[in-house]
DOSE-289741 format. One line per field, with one value per residue (C-alpha): residue number from 0; residue in one letter; x, y, z. Coordinates in Angstrom, 3 decimals. Last residue first. Layout:
# residues N
num = [NUM ...] .
residu = [A ...] .
u = [X ...] .
v = [Y ...] .
w = [Z ...] .
END
This chain:
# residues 625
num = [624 623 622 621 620 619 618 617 616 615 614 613 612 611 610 609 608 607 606 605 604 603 602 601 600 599 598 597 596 595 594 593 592 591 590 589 588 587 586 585 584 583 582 581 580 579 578 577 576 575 574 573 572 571 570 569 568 567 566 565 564 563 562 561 560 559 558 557 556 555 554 553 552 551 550 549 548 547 546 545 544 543 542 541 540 539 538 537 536 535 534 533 532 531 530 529 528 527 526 525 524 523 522 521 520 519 518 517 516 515 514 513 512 511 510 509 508 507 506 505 504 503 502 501 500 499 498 497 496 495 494 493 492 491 490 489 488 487 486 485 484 483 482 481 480 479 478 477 476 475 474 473 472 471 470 469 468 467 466 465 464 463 462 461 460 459 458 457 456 455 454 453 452 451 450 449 448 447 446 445 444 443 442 441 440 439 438 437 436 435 434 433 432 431 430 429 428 427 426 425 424 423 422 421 420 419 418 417 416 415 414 413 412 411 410 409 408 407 406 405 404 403 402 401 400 399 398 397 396 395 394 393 392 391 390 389 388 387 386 385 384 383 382 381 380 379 378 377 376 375 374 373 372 371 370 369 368 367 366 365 364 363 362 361 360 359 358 357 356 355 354 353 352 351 350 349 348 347 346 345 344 343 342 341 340 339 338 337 336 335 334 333 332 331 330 329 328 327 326 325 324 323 322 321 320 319 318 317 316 315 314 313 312 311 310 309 308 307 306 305 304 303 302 301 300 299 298 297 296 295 294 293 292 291 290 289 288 287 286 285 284 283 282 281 280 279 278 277 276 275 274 273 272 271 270 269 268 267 266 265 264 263 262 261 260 259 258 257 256 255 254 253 252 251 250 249 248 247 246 245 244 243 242 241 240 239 238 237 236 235 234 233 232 231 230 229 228 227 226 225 224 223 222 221 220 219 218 217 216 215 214 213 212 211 210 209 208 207 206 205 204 203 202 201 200 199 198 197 196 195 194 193 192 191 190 189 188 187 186 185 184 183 182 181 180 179 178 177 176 175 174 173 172 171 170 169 168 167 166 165 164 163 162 161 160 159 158 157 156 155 154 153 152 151 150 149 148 147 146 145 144 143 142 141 140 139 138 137 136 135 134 133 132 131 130 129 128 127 126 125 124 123 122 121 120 119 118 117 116 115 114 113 112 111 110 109 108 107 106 105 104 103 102 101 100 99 98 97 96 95 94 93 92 91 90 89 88 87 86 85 84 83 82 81 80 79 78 77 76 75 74 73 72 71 70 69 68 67 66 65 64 63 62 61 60 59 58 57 56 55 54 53 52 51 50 49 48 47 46 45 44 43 42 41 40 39 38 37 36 35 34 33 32 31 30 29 28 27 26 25 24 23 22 21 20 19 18 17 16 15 14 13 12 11 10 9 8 7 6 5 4 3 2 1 0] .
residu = [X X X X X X X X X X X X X X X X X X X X X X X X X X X X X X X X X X X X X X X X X X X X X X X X X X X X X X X X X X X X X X X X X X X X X X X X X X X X X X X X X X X X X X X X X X X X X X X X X X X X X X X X X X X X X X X X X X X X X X X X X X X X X X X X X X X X X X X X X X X X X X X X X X X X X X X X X X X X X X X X X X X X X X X X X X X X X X X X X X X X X X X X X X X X X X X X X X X X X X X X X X X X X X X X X X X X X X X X X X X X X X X X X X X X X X X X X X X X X X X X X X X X X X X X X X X X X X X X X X X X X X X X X X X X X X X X X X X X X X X X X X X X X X X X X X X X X X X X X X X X X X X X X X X X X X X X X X X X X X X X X X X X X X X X X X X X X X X X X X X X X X X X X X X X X X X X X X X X X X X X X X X X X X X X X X X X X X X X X X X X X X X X X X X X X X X X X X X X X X X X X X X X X X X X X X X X X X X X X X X X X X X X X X X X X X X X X X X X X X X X X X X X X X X X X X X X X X X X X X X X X X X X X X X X X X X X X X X X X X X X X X X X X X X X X X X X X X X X X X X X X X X X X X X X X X X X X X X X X X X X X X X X X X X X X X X X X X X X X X X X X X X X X X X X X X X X X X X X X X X X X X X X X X X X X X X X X X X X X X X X X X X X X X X X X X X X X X X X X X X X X X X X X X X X X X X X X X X X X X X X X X X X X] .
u = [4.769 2.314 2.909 0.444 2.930 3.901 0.495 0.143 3.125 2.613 -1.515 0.016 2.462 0.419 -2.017 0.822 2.114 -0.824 -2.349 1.454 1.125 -2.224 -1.558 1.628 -1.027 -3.457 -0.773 0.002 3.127 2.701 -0.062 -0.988 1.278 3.998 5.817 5.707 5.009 1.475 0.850 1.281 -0.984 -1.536 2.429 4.404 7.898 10.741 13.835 14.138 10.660 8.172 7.492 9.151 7.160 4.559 6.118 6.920 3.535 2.083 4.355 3.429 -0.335 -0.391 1.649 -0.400 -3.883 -5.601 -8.293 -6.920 -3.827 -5.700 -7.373 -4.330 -2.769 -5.937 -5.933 -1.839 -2.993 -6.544 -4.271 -1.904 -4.447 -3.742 -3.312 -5.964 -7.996 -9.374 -12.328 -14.988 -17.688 -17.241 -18.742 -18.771 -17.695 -15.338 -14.295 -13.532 -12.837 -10.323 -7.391 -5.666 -1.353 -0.345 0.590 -2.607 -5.965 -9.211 -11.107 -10.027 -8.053 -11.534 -13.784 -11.936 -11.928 -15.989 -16.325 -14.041 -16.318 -19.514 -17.911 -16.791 -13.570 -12.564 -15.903 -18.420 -19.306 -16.153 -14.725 -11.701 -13.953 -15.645 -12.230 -11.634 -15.169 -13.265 -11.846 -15.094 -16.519 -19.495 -22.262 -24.941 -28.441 -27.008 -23.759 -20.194 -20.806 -20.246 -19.397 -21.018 -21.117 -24.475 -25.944 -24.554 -24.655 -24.984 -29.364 -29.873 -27.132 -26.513 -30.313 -30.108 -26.735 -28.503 -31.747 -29.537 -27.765 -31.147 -33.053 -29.906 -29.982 -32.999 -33.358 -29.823 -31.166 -28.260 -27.413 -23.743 -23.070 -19.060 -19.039 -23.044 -22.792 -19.408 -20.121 -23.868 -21.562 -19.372 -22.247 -23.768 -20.758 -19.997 -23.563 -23.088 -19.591 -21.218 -23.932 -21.097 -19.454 -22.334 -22.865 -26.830 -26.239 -25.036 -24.032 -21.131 -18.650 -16.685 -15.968 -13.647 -16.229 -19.305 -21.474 -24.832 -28.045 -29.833 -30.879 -28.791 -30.510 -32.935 -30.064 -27.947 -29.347 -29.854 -25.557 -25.083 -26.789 -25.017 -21.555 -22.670 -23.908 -20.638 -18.644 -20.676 -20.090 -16.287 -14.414 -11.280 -12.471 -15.059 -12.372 -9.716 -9.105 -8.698 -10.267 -13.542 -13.392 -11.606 -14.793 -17.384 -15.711 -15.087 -18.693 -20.009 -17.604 -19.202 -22.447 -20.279 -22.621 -20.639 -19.613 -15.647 -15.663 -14.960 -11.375 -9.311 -6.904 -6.899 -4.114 -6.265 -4.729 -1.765 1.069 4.002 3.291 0.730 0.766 0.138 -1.817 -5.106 -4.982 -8.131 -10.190 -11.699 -13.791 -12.324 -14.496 -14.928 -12.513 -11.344 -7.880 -6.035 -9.029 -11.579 -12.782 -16.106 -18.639 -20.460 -23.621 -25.303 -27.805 -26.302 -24.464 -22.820 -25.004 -23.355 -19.817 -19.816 -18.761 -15.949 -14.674 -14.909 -12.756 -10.007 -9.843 -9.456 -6.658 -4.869 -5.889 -4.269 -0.989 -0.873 -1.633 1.332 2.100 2.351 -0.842 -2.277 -0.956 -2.693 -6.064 -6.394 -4.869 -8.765 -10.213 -7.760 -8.566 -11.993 -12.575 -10.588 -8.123 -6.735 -3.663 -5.141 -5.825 -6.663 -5.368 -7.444 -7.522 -5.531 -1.774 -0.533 -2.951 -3.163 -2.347 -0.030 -2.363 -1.824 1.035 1.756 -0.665 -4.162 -3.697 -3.355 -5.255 -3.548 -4.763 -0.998 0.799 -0.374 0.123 1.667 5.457 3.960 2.476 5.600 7.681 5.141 5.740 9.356 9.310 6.849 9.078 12.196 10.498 9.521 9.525 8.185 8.710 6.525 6.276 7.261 8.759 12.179 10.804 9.693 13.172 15.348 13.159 13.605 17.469 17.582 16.178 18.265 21.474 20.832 20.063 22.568 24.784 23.426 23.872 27.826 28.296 26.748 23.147 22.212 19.648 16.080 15.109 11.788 8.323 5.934 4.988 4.663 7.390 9.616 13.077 15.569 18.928 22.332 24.971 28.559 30.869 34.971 35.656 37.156 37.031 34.150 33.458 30.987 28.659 25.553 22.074 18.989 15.878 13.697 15.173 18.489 20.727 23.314 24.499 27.924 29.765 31.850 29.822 26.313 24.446 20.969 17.852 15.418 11.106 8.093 4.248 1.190 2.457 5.337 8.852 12.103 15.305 18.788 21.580 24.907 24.146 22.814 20.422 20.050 16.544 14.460 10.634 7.845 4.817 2.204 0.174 3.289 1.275 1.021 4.599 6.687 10.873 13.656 16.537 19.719 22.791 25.432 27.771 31.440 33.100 36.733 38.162 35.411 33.388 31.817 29.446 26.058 23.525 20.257 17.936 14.443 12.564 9.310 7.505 4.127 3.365 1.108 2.191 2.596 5.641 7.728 10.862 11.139 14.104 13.063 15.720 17.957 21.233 23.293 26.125 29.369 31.766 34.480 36.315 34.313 31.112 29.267 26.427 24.491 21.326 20.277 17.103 16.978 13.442 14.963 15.004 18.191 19.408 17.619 18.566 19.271 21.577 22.809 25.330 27.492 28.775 32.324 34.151 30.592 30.301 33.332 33.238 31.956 28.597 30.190 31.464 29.635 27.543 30.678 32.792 30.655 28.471 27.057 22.952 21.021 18.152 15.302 12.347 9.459 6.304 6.352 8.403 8.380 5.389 3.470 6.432 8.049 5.786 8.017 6.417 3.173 -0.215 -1.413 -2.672 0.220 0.684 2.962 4.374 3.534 6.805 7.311 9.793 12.773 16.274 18.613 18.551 16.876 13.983 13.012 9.754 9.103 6.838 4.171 3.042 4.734 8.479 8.705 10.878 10.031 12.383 11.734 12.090 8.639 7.510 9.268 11.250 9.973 11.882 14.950 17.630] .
v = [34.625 37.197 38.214 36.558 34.220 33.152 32.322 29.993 28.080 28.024 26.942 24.207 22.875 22.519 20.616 18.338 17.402 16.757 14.575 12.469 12.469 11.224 8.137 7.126 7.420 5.359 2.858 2.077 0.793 -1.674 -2.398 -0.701 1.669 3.784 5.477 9.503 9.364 8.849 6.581 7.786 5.530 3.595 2.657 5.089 4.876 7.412 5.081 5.935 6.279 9.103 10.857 14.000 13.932 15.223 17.871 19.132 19.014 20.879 23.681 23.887 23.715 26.193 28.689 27.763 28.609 29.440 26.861 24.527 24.439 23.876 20.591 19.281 19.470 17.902 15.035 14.201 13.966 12.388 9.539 9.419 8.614 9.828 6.997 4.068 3.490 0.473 -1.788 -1.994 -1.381 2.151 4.136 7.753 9.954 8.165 6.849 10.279 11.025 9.866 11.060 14.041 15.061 18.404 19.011 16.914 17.841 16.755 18.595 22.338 21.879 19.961 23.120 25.461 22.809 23.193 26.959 26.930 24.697 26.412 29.862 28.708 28.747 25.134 25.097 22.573 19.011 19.624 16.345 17.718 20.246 16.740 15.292 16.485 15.351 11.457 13.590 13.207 15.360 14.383 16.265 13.289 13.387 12.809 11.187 12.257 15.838 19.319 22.133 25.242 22.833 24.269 24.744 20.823 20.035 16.959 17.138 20.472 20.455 16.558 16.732 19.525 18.019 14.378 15.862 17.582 14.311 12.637 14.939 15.161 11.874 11.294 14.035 13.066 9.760 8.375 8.527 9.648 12.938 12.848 15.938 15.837 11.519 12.856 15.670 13.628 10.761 12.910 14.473 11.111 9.732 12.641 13.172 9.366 10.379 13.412 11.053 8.640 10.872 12.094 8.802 7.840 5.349 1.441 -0.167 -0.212 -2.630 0.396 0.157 3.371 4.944 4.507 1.455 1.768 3.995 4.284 7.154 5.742 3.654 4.866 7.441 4.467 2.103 4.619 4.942 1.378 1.371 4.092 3.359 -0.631 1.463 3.017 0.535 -0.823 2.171 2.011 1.919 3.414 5.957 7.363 7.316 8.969 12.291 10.697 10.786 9.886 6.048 6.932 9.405 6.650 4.413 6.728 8.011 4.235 3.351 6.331 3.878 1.362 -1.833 -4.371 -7.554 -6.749 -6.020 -9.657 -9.589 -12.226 -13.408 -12.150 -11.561 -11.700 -10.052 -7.414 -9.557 -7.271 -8.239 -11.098 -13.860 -16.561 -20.155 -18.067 -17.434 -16.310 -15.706 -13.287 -14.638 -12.583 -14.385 -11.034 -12.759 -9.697 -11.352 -8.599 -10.311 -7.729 -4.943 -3.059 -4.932 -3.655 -3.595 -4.544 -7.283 -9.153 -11.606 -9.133 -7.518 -6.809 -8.341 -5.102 -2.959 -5.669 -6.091 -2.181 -2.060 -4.694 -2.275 1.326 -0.267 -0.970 2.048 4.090 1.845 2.755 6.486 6.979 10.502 11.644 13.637 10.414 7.921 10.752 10.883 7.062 6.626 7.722 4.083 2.004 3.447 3.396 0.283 -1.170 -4.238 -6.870 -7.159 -4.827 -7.477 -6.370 -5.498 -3.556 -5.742 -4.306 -4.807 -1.731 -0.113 0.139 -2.543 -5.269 -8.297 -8.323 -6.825 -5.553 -2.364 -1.180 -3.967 -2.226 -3.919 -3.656 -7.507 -9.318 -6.621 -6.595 -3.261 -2.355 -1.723 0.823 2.737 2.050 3.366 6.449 7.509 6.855 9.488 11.730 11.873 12.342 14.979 17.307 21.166 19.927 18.177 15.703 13.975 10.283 8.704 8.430 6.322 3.463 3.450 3.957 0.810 -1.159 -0.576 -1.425 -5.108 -5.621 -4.852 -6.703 -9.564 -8.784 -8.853 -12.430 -13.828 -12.987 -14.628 -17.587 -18.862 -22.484 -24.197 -24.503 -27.160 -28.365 -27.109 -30.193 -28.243 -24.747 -22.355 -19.912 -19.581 -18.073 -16.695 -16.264 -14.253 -13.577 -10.784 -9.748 -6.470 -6.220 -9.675 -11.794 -14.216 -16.902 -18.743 -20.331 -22.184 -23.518 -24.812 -27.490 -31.215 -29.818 -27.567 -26.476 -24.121 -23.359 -20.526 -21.301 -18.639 -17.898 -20.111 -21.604 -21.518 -23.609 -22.991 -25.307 -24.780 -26.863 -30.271 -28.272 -28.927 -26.690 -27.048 -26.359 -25.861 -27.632 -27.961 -31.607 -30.075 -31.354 -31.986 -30.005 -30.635 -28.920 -29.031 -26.682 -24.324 -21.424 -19.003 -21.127 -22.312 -21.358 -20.872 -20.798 -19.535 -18.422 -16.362 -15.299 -12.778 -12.057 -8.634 -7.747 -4.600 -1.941 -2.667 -6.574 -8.231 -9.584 -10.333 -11.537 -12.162 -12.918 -15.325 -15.639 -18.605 -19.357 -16.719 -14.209 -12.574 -9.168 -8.896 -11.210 -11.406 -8.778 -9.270 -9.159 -7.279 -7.427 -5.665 -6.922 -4.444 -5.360 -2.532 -3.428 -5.014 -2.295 -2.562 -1.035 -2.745 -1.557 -2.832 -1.651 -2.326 -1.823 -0.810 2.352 5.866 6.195 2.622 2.670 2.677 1.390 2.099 -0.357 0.477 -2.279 -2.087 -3.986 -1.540 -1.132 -4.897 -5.159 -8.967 -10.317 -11.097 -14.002 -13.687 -14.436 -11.520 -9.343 -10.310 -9.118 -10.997 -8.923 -10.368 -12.126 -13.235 -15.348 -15.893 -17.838 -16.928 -19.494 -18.023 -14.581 -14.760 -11.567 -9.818 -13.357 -14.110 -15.696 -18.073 -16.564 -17.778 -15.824 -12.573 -10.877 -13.536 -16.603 -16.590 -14.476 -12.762 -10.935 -10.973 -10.854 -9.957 -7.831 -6.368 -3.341 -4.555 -6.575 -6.467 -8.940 -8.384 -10.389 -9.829 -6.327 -8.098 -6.672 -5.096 -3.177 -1.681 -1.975 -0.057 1.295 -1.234 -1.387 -4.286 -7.440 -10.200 -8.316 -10.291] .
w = [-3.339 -4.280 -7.506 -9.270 -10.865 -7.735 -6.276 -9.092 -8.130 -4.672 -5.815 -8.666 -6.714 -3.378 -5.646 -7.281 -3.727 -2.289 -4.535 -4.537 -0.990 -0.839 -3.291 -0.854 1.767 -0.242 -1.499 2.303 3.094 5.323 7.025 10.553 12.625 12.023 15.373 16.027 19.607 19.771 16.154 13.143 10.577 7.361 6.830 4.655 3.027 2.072 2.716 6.460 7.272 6.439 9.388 7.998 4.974 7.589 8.939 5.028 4.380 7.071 6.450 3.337 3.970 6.600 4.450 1.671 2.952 -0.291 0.295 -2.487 -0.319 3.146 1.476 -0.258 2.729 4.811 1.918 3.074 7.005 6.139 3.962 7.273 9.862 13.191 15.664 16.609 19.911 21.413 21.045 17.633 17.200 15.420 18.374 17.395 19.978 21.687 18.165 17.355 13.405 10.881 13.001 10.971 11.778 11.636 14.972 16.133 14.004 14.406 16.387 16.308 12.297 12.169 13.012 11.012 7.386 8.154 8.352 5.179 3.479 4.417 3.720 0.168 -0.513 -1.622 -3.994 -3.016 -4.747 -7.482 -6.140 -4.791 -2.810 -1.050 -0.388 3.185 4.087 4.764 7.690 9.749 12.015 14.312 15.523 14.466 13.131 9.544 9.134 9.789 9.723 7.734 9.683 11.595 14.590 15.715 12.093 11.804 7.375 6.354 7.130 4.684 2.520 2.055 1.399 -0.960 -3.360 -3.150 -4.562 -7.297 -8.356 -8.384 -10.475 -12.971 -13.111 -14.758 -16.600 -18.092 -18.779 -20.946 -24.477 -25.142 -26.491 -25.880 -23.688 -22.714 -21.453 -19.713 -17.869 -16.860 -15.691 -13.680 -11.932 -11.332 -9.654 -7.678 -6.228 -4.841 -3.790 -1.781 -0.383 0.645 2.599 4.420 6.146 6.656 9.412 9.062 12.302 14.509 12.523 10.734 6.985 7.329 4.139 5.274 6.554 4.590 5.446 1.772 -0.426 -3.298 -4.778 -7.688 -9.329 -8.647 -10.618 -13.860 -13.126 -13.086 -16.661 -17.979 -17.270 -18.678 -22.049 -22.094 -22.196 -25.199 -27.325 -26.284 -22.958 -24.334 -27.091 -24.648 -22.556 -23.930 -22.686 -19.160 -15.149 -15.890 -14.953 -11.949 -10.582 -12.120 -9.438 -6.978 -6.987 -6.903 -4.296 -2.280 -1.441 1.446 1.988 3.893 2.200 1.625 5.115 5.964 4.926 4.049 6.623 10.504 13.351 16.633 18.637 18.516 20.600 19.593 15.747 16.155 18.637 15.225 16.276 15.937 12.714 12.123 9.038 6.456 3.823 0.982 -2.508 -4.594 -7.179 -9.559 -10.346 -7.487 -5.093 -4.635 -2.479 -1.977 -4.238 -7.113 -8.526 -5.257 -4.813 -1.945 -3.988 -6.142 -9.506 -12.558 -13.630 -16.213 -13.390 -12.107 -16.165 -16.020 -13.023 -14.536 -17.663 -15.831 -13.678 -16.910 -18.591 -15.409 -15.619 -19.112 -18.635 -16.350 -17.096 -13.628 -13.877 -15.491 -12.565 -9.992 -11.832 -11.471 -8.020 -6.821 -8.377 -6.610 -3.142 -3.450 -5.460 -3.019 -4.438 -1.927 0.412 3.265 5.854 9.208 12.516 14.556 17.713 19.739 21.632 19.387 18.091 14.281 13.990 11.022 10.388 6.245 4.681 1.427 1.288 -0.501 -3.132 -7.322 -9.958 -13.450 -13.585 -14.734 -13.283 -9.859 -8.469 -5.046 -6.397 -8.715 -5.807 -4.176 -7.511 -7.682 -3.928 -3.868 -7.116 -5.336 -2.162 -4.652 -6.519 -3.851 -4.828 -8.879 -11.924 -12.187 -15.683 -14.690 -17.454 -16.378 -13.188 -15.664 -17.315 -14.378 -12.917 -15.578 -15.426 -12.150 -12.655 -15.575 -14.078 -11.402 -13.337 -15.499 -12.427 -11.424 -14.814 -14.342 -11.295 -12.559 -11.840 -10.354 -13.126 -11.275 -9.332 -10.734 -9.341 -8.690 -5.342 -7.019 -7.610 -5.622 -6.010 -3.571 -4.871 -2.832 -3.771 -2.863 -4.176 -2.557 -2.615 0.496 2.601 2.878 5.467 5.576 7.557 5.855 7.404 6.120 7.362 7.921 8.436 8.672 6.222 5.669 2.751 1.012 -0.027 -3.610 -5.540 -6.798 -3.627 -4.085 -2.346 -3.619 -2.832 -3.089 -2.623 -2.232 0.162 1.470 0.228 0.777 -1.018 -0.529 -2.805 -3.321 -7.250 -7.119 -4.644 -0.793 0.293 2.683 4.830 4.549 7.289 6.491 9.345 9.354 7.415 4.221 4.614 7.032 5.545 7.592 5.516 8.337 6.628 8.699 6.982 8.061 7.050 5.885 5.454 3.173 0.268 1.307 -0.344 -0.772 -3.109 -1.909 -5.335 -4.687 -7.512 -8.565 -10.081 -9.717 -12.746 -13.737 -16.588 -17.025 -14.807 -17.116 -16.108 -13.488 -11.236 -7.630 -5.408 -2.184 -1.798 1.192 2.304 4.285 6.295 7.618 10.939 13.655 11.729 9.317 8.168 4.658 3.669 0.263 -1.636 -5.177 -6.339 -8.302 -8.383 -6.735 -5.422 -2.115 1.572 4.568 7.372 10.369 13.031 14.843 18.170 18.532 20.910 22.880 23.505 25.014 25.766 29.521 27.846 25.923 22.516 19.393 19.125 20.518 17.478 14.784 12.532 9.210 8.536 6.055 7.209 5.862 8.027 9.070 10.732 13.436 16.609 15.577 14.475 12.681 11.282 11.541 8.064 5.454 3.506 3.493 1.973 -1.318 -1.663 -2.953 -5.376 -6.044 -3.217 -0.060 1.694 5.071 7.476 4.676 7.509 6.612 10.340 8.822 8.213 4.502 3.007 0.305 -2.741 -4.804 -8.409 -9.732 -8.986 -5.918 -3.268 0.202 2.813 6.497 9.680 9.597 11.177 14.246 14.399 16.215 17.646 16.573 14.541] .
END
């Protein structure tokens, strides 16, 4: 096992309330139980040393002999991939004696209902001459800071007890577990065609052992899980150039939602950065308004209206929460059960991944002041035939009333959209989202003759449209800016054609999508903006961010530059990683950075996708193409 993979070399499963990413190695580096959210139990992505692991890896001869062996006769290679349209991970060793596979997955029981228990299934086996596994369980509770301690099970199984939490690892088969005071060990050799299995349990403290599975409940369990997954997949209505990238896309973005709420968590992982050795490295397991709200109107055009209804329903319940603690009507971020309590901490006793310091918990951003969650918010509410139906008379009335609050609030500085620690200024971005939320409410208060005070906002949706004009707008740059006052360029503008504020053509736009492909564009790939240039408060530098690289597609596409955007889109899907995932950013030389993988990105691509569709395809039947 590597001290530290790169990030992208990892796989993800889930059972739609928690997941487990496992590298390449076959080892799980990173696993919270019973939620996303919750404290690790398997956290060497961040630790090495103390994170906690559970590998599963083939054993050649050369890792057991002494340096003096011929390493190079008994090199092993490594590939990974997923059952077709399915969350079925596959790790597949091929070495000199054979060639093994472990295939991880989370069977879905009940993904609905929240639960403490959740189980990861390890199966393993070997399809080619004869293959020896070594298995090593070393479980860290609550991010390595609880003691546990193991007991033998009746059934030959091992369990591990910490003062909150409790986990079993059993064996399906005749192979047999060690253990010591903490972890657990396994040896074992399989010859051709030969099955083993091994099943870890998670449960609370006072959870019971539970009943050791056959053989045969282990396939249907299998069977199960990647028959749910055909099923969900089979629904999705795109049919387009890049179905398999949208397909990985959709199952990750399905992958990232918590069942029980409908709220989807910006990525898995918490502490991953976006400079190596820095001290970006934040938390992304929680709910954004922003990015939640913006998946709505890519789970419809897939045909996911369920999972769009869902999200719809936990945002209202936020909405109709009213005011936060510092007087706003709605906060930035969430817990997956709509908690706003993320008070971000340190855990100081972790190196972080490749020593990237200090690896933090919660998140404090979720009390900054960011305006353009209003305009996302309104902007996913919006996004179906339904929902005057869906939200109802009274539904509408809480629309209306955060929308009369925002008409009166928001001409203020806040922190923008990248939640920066330099200061609030008057961002552009969020003036455009503030337009977008009362120009959406006005479409949909006239379509479905709804009372509100169009007057009312009308005024204020104009008198954001003027002043973005006049003070968002750089003569000298001939582009849009950051924030008023400033000559700064900022990706985050990418979206403001999406949102109907200016047409994709227009010579302002246009003016403005030159000036970044000068400033802000790398072969392809979009940083957010200059730090140099705009202090964010915060040290170091990050890589090109892979949400402005999918949203600069869509951009050029919408713009009528489709040999551009094709071309751009296609590089980028090359930096995808070897089973068609996304972490935050690209960093110098091609490698991910930050949490892993990134529902916005994933979100992006899909956005891209569907709008390069729709202009290659409409150029086509112009007779063009």
């Amino acid at each position: 096992m590597r001290r530290y993979p790169p990030i992208a070399d990892h796989g993800i499963v889930g059972d739609l309330q928690t997941a487990a990413l496992v590298s390449s190695d076959g080892a799980i580096d990173w696993f919270c139980a019973p939620r996303f959210d919750s404290p690790s139990i398997f956290a060497a992505l961040l630790d090495h040393d103390r994170g906690g692991t559970f590998c599963i890896s083939a054993v050649t001869a050369a890792a057991d002999a002494d340096a003096s062996a011929d390493a190079d006769a008994e090199q092993m290679t490594v590939r990974q991939l997923y059952l077709p349209d399915s969350a079925v991970l596959v790790t597949r060793f091929l070495t000199p004696a054979g060639i093994g596979e472990v295939i991880d997955f989370m069977p879905l029981d009940e993904p609905g209902v929240a639960s403490d228990r959740h189980r990861i299934v390890r199966a393993v086996r070997t399809v080619r001459g004869t293959v020896t596994f070594r298995l090593e369980c070393r479980p860290r509770f609550d991010y390595g800071r609880a003691e546990h301690r193991t007991s033998t099970l009746a059934s030959g199984g091992v369990g591990f007890h910490a003062a909150d939490a409790a986990a079993y690892l059993q064996s399906v088969g005749p192979q047999q577990l060690s253990c010591d005071d903490t972890d657990a060990t396994a040896e074992f050799t399989l010859p051709e065609g030969e099955l083993a299995a091994f099943v870890l349990t998670t449960g609370g403290a006072d959870a019971a052992p539970p009943e050791p599975l056959t053989e045969e409940a282990t396939r249907e369990l299998f069977d199960a899980t990647r028959h749910y997954w055909h099923r969900w997949i089979s629904r999705c209505r795109y049919r387009g150039r890049w179905q398999q990238m949208v397909n990985r896309s959709a199952i990750t973005l399905k992958l990232l939602t918590y069942a029980p709420t409908g709220a989807l968590i910006a990525a898995a992982t918490a502490g991953l950065p976006e400079q190596l050795g820095g001290e970006r490295n934040w938390d992304y397991r929680f709910t954004w308004i922003r990015d939640a709200s913006l998946s709505v109107s890519a789970l419809v055009a897939l045909g996911y209206s369920e999972e769009a209804d869902a999200f719809r329903r936990w945002l209202g319940a936020r909405i109709r929460a009213g005011s936060t603690a510092g007087g706003e009507r709605l906060q930035i971020m969430y817990r997956i059960d709509g908690d706003p309590q993320l008070s971000e901490e340190e855990l100081r006793h972790f190196e972080g991944y490749r020593g990237s310091f200090p690896v933090r918990i919660g998140n404090g951003a979720a009390d900054q002041l960011q305006l353009d969650i209003y305009g996302e918010a309104v902007y996913g509410l919006a996004q179906a035939e339904d929902v005057a139906d869906m939200a109802g008379y009274e539904g509408w009335l809480v629309v209306a009333d955060l929308l009369d609050w925002l008409a009166d609030h928001w001409d203020r500085p806040d922190e923008g959209i990248w939640e920066t620690r330099g200061g609030r200024q008057d961002f552009t971005y969020s003036r455009v989202m503030c337009w977008a939320a009362l120009d959406r409410g006005i479409r949909l208060a006239t379509r479905f003759a709804r009372p509100a005070d169009l007057p009312g906002w009308t005024a204020a949706r104009d008198a954001i449209l003027r002043q973005v004009m006049e003070h968002g707008w750089s003569p000298t740059r001939r582009a849009f800016v950051q924030h008023y006052g400033s000559e700064v360029l900022d990706a985050s503008l990418l979206l403001m054609p999406k949102v109907g504020f200016i047409t994709a053509r227009d010579s302002r736009w246009l003016s403005t999508l030159d000036a970044m492909d000068r400033e802000l564009v790398s072969d392809s790939l979009v940083y957010r903006y200059d730090p140099s240039a705009s202090p964010d408060g915060l040290r170091g530098s990050e890589g090109t961010f892979s949400l402005c690289s999918f949203l600069y597609v869509e951009a050029l596409a919408r713009a009528g530059r489709l040999d551009q955007a094709r071309y751009a889109f296609d590089k980028m899907l090359t930096y995808a990683n070897h089973v068609g995932l996304f972490a935050e950013e690209i960093g110098p030389t091609g490698e991910q950075l930050g949490n892993f993988p990134q529902a916005f990105t994933h979100l992006a691509l899909v956005h891209a996708a569907l709008a390069l569709d729709a202009e290659l395809d409409r150029e086509g039947s112009s007779g063009h193409a």
